[in-house]
TINU-483567 format. One line per field, with one value per atom (N, C-alpha, C): x negated, y negated, z negated; residue number from 1. Coordinates in steps of 0.05 Angstrom, whole numbers. Layout:
% residues N
c1 = X, ... $
c2 = Y, ... $
c3 = Z, ... $
num = NUM, ... $
This chain:
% residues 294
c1 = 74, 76, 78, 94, 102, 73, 58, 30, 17, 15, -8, 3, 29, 42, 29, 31, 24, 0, -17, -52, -48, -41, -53, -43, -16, -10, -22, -33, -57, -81, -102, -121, -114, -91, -85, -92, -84, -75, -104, -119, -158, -162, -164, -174, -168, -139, -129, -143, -155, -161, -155, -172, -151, -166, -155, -155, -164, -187, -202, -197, -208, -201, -222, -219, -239, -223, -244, -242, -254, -253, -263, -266, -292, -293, -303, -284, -274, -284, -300, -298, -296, -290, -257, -282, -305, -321, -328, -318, -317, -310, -300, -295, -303, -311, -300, -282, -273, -247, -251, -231, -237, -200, -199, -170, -171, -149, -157, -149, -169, -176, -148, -157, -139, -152, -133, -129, -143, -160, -172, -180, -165, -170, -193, -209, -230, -222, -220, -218, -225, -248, -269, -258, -273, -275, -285, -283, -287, -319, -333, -366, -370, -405, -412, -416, -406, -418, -394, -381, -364, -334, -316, -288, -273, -248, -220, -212, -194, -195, -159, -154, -123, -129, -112, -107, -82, -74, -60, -60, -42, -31, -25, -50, -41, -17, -16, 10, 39, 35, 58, 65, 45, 47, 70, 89, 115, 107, 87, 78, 66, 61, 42, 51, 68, 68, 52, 55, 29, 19, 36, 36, 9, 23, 13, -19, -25, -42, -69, -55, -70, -86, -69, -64, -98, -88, -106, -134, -140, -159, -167, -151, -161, -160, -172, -174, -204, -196, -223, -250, -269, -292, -301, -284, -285, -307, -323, -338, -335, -348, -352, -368, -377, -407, -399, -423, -417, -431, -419, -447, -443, -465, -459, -483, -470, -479, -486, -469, -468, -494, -502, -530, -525, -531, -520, -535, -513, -528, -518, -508, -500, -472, -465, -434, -418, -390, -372, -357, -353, -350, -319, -296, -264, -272, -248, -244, -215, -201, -177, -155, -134, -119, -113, -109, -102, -89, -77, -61, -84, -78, -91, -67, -41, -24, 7, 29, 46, 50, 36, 33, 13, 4, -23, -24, -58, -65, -96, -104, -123, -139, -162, -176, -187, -201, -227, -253, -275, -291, -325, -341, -374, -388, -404, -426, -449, -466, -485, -508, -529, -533, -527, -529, -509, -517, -497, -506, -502, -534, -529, -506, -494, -468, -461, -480, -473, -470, -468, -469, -451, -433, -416, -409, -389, -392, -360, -369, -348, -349, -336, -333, -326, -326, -314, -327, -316, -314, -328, -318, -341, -332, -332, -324, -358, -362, -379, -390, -408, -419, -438, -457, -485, -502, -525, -537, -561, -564, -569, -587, -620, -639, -629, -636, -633, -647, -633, -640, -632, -638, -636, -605, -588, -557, -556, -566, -555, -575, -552, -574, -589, -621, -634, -627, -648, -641, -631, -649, -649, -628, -621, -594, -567, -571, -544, -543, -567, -571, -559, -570, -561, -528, -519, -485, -470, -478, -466, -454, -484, -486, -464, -453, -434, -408, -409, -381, -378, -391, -385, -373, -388, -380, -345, -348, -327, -295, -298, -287, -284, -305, -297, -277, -286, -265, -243, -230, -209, -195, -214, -204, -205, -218, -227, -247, -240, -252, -286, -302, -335, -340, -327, -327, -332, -318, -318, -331, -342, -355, -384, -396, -412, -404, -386, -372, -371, -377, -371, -392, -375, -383, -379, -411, -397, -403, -386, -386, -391, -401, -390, -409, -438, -455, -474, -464, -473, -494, -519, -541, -552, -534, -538, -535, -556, -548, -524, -500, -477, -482, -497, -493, -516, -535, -559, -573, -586, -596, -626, -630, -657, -655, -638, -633, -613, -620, -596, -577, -558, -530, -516, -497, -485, -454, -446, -413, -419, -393, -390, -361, -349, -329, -336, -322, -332, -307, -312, -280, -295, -277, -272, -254, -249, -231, -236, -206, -195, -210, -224, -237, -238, -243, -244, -260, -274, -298, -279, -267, -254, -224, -215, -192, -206, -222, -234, -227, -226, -231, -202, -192, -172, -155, -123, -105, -81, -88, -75, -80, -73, -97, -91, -124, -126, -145, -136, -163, -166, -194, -199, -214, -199, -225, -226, -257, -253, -269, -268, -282, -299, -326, -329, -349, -359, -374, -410, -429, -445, -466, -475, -493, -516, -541, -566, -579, -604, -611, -642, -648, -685, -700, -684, -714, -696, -679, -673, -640, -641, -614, -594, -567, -540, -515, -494, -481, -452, -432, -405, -385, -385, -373, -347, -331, -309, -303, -276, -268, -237, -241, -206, -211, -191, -183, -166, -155, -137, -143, -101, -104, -89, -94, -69, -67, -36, -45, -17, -17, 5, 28, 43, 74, 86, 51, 58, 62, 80, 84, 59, 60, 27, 33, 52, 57, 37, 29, 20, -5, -21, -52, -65, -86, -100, -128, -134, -165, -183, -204, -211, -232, -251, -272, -276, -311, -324, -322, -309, -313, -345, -340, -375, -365, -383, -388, -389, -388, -389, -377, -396, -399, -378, -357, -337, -327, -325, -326, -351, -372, -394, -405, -399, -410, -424, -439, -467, -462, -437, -426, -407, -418, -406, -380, -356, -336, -336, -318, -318, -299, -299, -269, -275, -249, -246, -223, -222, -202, -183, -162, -144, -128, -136, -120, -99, -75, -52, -37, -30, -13, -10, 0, 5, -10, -28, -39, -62, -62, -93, -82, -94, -87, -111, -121, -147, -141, -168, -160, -193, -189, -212, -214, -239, -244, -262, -252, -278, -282, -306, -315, -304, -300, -290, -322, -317, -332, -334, -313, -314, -330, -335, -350, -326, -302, -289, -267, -272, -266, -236, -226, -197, -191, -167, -160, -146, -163, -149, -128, -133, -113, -111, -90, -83, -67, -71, -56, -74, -68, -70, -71, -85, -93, -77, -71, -50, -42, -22, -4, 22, 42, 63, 90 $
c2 = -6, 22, 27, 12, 18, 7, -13, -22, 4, 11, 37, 70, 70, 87, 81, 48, 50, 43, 47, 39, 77, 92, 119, 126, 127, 135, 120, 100, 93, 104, 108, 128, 152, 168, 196, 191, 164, 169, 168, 152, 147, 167, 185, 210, 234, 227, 252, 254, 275, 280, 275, 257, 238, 259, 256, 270, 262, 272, 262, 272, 257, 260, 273, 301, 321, 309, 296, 288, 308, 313, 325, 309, 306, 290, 300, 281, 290, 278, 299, 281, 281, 265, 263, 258, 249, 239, 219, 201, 168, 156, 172, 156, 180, 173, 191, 189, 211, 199, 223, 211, 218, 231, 251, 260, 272, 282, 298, 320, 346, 366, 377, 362, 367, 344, 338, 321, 349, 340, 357, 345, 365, 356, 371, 368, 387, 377, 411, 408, 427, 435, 444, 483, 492, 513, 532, 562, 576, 590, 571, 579, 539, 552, 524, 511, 485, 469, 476, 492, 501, 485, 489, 476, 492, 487, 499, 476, 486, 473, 470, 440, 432, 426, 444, 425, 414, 395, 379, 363, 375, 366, 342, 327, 298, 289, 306, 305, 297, 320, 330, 319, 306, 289, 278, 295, 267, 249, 246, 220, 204, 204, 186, 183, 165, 164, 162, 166, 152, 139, 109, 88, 72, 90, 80, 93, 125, 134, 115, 111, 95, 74, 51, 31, 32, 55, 55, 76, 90, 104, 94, 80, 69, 42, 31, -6, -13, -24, -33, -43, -18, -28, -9, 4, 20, 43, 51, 67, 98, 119, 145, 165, 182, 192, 211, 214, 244, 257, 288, 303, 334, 342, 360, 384, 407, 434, 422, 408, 399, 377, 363, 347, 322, 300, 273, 266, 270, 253, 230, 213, 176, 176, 153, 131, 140, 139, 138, 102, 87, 60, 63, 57, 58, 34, 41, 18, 9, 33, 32, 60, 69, 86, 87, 115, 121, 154, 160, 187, 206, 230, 254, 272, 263, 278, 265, 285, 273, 264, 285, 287, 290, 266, 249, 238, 238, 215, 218, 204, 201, 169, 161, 141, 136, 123, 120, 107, 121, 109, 105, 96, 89, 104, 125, 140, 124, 128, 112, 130, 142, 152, 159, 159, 179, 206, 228, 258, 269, 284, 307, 325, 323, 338, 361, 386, 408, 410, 390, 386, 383, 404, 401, 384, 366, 346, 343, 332, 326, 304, 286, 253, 258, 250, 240, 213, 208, 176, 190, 182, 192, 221, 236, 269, 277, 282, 296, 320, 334, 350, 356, 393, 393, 383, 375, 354, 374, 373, 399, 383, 403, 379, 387, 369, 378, 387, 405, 431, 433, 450, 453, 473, 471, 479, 495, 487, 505, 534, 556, 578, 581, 600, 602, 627, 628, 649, 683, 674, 713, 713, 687, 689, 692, 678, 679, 719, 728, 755, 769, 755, 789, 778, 758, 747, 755, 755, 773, 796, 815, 843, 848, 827, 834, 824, 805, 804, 826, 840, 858, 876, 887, 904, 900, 872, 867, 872, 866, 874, 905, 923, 943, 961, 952, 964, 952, 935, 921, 933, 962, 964, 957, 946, 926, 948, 940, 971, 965, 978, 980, 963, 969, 950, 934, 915, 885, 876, 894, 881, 867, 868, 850, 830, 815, 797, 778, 788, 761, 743, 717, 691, 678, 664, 646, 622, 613, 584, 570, 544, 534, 561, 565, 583, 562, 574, 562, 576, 565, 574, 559, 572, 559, 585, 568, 591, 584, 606, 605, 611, 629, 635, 621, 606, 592, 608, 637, 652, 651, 633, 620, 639, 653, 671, 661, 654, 641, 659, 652, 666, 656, 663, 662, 659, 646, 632, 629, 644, 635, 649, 641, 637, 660, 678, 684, 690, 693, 693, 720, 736, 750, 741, 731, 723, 734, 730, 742, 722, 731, 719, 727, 714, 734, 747, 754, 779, 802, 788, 813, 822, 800, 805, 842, 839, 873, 891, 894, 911, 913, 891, 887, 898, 917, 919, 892, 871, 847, 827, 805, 780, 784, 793, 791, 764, 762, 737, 756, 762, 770, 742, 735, 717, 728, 725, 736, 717, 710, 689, 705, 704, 721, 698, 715, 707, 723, 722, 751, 739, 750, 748, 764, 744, 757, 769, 778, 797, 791, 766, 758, 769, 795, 800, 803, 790, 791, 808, 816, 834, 821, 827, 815, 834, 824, 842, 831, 838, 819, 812, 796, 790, 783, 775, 760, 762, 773, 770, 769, 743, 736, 746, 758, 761, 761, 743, 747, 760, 773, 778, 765, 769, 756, 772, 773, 788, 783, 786, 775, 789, 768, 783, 762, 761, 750, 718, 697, 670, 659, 636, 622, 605, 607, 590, 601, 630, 648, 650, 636, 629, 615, 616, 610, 621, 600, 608, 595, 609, 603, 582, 565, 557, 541, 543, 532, 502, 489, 455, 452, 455, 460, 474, 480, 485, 462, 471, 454, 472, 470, 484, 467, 460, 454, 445, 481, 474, 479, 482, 481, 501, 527, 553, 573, 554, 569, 580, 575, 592, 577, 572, 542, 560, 546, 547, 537, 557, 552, 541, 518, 495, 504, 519, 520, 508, 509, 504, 515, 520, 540, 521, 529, 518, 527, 523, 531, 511, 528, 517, 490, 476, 438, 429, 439, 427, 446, 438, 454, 449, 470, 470, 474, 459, 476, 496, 511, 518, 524, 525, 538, 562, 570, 595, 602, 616, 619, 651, 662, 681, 692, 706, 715, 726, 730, 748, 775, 782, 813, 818, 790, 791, 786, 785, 780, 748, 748, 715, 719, 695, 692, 658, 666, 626, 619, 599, 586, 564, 551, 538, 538, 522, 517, 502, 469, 458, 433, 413, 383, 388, 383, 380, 361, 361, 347, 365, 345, 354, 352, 369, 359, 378 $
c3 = -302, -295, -265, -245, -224, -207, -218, -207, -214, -232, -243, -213, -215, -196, -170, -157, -131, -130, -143, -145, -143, -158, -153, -124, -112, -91, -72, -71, -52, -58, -72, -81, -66, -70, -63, -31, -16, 8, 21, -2, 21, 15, -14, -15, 12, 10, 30, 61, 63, 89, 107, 133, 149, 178, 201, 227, 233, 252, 267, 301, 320, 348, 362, 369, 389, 420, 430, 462, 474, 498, 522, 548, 556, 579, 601, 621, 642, 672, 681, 714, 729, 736, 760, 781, 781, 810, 811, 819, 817, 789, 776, 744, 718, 698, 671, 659, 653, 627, 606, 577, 560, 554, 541, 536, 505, 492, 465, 473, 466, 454, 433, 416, 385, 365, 346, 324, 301, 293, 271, 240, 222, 198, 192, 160, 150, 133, 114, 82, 68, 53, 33, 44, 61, 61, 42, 50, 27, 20, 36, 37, 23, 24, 11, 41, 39, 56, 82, 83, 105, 110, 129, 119, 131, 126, 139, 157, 182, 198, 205, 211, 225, 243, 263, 291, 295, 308, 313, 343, 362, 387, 395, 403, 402, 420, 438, 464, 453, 426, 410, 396, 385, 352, 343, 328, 315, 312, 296, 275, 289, 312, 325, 357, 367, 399, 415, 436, 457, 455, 462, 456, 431, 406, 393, 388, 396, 402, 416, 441, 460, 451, 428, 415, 390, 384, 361, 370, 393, 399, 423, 448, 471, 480, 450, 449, 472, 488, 512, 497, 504, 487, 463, 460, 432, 449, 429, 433, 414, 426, 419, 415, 411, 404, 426, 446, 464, 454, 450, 448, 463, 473, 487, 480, 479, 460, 433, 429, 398, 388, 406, 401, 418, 392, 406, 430, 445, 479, 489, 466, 483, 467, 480, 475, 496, 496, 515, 509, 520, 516, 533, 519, 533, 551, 572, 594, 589, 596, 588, 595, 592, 588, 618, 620, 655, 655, 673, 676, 688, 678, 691, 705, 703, 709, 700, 714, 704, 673, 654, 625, 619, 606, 601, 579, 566, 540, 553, 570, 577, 578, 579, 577, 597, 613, 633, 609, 616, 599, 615, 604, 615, 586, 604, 587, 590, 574, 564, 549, 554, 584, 596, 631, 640, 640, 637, 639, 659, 662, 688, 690, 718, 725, 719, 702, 700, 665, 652, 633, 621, 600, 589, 569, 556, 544, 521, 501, 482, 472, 460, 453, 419, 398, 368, 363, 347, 330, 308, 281, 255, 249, 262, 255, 252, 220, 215, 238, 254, 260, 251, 248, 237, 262, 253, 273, 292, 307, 326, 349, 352, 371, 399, 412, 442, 452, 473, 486, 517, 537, 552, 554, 569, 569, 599, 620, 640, 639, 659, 651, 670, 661, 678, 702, 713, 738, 725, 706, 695, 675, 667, 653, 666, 686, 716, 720, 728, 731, 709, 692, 668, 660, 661, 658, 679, 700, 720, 720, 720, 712, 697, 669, 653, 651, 671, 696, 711, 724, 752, 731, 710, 684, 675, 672, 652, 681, 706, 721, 732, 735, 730, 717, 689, 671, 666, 679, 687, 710, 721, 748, 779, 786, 808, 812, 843, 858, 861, 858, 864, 882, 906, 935, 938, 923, 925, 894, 878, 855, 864, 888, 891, 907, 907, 906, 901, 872, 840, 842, 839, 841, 813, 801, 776, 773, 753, 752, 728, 717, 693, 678, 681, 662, 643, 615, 601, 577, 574, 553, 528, 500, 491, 460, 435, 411, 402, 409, 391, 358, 349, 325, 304, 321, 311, 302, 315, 296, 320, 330, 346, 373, 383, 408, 425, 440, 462, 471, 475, 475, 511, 518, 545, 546, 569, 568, 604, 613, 645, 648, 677, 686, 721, 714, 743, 763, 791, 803, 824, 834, 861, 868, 901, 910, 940, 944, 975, 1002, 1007, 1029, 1051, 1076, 1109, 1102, 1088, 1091, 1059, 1051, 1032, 1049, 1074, 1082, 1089, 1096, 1116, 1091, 1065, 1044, 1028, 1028, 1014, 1024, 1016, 1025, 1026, 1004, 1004, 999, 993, 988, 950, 935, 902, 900, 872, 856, 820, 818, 796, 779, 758, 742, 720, 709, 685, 666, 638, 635, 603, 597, 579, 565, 542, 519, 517, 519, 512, 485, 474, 450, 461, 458, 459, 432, 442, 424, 422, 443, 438, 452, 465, 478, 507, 513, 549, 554, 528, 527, 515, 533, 521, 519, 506, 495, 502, 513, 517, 497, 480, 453, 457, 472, 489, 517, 523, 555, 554, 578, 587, 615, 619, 652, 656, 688, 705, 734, 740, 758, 781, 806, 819, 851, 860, 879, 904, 926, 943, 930, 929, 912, 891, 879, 864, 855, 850, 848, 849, 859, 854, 836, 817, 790, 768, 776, 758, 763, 779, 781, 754, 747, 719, 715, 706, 709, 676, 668, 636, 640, 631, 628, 606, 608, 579, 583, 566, 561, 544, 521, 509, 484, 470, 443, 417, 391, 372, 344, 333, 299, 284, 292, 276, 254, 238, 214, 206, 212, 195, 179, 186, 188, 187, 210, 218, 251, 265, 284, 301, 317, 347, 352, 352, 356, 391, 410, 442, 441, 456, 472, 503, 507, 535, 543, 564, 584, 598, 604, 626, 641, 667, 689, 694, 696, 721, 742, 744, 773, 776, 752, 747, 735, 716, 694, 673, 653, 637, 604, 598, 563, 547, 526, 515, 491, 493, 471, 454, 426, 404, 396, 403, 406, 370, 355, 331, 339, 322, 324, 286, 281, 254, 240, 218, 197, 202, 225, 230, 269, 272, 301, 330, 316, 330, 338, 376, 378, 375, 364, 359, 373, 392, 389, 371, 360, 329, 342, 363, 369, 401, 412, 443, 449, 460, 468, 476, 485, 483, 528, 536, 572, 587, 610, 631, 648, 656, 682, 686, 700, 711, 701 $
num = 1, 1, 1, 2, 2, 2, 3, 3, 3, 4, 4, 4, 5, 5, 5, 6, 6, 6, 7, 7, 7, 8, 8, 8, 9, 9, 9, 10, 10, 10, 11, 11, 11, 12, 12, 12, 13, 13, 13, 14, 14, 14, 15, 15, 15, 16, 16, 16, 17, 17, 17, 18, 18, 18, 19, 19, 19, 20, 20, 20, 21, 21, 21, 22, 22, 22, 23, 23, 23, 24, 24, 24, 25, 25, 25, 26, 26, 26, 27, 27, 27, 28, 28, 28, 29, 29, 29, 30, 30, 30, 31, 31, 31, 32, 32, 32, 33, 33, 33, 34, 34, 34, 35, 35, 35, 36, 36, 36, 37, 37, 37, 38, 38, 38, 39, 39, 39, 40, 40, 40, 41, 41, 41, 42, 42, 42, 43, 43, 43, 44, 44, 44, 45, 45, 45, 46, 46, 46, 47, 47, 47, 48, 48, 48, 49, 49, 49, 50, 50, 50, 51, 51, 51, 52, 52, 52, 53, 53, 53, 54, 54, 54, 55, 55, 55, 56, 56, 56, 57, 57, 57, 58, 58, 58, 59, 59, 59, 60, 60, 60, 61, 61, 61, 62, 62, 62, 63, 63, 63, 64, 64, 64, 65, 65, 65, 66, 66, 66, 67, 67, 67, 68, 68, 68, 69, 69, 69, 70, 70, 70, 71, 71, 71, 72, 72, 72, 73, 73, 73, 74, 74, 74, 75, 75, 75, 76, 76, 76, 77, 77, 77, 78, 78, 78, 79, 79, 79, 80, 80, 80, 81, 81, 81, 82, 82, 82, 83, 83, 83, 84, 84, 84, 85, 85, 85, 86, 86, 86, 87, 87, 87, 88, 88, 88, 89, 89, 89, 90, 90, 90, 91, 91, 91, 92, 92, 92, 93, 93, 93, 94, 94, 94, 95, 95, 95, 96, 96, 96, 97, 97, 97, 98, 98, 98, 99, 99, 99, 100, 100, 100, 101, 101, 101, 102, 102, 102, 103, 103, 103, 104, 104, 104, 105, 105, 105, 106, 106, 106, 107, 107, 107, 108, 108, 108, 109, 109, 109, 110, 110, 110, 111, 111, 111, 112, 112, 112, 113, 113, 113, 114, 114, 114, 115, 115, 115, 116, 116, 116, 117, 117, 117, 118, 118, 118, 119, 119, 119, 120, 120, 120, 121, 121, 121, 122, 122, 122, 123, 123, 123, 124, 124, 124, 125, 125, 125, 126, 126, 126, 127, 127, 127, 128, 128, 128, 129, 129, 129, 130, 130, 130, 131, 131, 131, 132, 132, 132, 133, 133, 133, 134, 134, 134, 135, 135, 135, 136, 136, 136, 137, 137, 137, 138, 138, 138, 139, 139, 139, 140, 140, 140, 141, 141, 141, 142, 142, 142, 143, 143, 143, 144, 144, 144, 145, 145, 145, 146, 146, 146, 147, 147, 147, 148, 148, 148, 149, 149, 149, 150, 150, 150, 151, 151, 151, 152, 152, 152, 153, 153, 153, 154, 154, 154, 155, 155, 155, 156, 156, 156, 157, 157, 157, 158, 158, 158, 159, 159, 159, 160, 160, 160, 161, 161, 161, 162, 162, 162, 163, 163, 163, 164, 164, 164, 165, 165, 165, 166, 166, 166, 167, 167, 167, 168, 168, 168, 169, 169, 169, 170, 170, 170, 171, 171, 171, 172, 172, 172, 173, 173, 173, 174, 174, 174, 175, 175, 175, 176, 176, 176, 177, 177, 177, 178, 178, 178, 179, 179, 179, 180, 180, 180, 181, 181, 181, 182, 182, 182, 183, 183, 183, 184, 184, 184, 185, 185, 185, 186, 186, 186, 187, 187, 187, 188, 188, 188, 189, 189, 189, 190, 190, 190, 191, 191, 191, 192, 192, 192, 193, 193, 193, 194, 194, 194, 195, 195, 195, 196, 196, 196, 197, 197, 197, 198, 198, 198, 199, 199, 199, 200, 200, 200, 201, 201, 201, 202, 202, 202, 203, 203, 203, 204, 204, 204, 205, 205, 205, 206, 206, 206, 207, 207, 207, 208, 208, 208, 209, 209, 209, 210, 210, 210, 211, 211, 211, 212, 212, 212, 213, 213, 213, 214, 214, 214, 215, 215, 215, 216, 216, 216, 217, 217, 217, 218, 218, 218, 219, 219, 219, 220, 220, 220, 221, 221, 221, 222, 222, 222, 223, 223, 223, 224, 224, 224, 225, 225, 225, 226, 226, 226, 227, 227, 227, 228, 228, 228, 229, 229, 229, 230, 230, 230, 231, 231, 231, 232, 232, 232, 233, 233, 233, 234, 234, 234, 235, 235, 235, 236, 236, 236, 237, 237, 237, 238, 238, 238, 239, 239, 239, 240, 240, 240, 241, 241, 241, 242, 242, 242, 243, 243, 243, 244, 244, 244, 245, 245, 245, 246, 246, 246, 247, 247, 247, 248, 248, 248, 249, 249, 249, 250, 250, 250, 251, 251, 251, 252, 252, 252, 253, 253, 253, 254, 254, 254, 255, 255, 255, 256, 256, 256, 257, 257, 257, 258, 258, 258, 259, 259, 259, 260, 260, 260, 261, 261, 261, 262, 262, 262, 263, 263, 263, 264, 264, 264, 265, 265, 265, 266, 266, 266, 267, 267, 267, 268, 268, 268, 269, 269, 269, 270, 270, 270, 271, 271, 271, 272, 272, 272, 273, 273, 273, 274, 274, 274, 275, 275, 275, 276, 276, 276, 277, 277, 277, 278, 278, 278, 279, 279, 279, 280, 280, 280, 281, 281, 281, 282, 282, 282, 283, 283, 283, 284, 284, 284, 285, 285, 285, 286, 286, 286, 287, 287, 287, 288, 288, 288, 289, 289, 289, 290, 290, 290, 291, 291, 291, 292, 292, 292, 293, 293, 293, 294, 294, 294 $
């Protein structure tokens, strides 16, 4: 009886849904490294073919120390699938474990191919993804133009005086179909900032960032589906500086609809977070945590 008992409670335990590791890679310049994202479970969502999703803070993890983290995900040699806008682009091969900050779970690793620098990128081991051909990711000229346009926009109505709305500077623009519905879609990071040529305009030194989402429509037209903004302005602490950006995309749970991993900087360190889009059109962060720093 007690054999029949622990033959099932082992059964239960391969059955049970085991976590998988969303990396984000990182480059530092002279090296890559690899860090976690989030610990993610999948388990039988409420569409066909779809799932429900766990995150889990690898930083945080009771159940799992560093140590032992390190141990079992950053063995020298172990390899990783990169893929970036969700379409396999190479191996990440560990070197070995290294700090990004005072508070760290980071790796140094060798990509294999290497990828062009403007190229956003994500690492898993056997985490199911839908399989997605490769495509071109940075945007073009008339996509920079029309993402703008809906930066200067998205600052406006934020308040930010006309003046300095041609200004805006962006960064980290990304072209890619969020919803797979064959129309390329838009992701950028844009900043106004206090400069000698804004010292003339400004009554004090500001930084506007705003970081948005837009959905195309096929024929050249976009629509702003998502916006984070900060503000910042003399007075105020520079603990309270922060800024959003796109890490990449990835259909997650399996959908039909690329879930955004961004990033937020502050003052010491960076946090990510998952961005889904709902059934009602609206982005929600499903989760936020894992990054470095001090």
């Amino acid at each position: 009886m007690l054999r029949l008992v622990a033959a099932l409670l082992a059964a239960a335990a391969i059955a049970r849904p085991q976590p998988q590791v969303l990396f984000a890679v990182i480059n530092r310049g002279e090296e890559l490294a690899i860090e976690p994202v989030a610990m993610v479970t999948k388990t039988p969502g409420p569409c066909a073919g779809c799932w429900r999703l766990h995150f889990v803070d690898a930083r945080w993890n009771d159940d799992m120390t560093d140590d032992v983290f390190a141990e079992r995900y950053y063995r020298h040699g172990r390899t990783y699938r990169v893929l970036t806008g969700g379409f396999e682009a190479g191996t990440a091969t560990v070197d070995k474990p290294t700090s990004l900050g005072c508070v760290s779970l980071a790796a140094t690793v060798k990509i294999t191919p290497p990828l062009p620098d403007y190229w956003p990128a994500l690492a898993v081991g056997s985490m199911h993804v839908p399989p997605r051909t490769a495509d071109r990711l940075e945007a073009t000229d008339e996509e920079k133009a029309a993402l703008t346009v809906l930066a200067r926009r998205g600052f406006r109505d934020r308040g930010v005086r006309a003046a300095i709305l041609d200004k805006t500077e962006g960064t980290d623009l990304l072209s890619i179909d969020l919803n797979h519905d064959g129309t390329r879609d838009l992701i950028g990071a844009f900043e106004i900032g206090s400069t000698t040529d804004l010292d003339k305009i400004l009554p004090a030194h500001e930084l506007h960032r705003l970081f948005l989402i837009a959905i195309g429509d096929g024929a050249g037209n976009y629509h702003t589906d998502y916006v984070w903004y900060f503000h910042w302005a003399d007075g105020m602490s520079e603990n309270n500086t922060e800024d959003m950006h796109v890490v990449d995309t990835l259909d997650l749970d399996e959908d039909g609809v690329d879930e955004v991993i961004t990033s937020t900087n502050g003052y010491e360190g960076n946090e990510y977070q998952i961005l889904k889009r709902g059934r009602n059109g609206k982005w929600t962060i499903v989760y936020n945590g894992g990054g470095s720093g001090c």
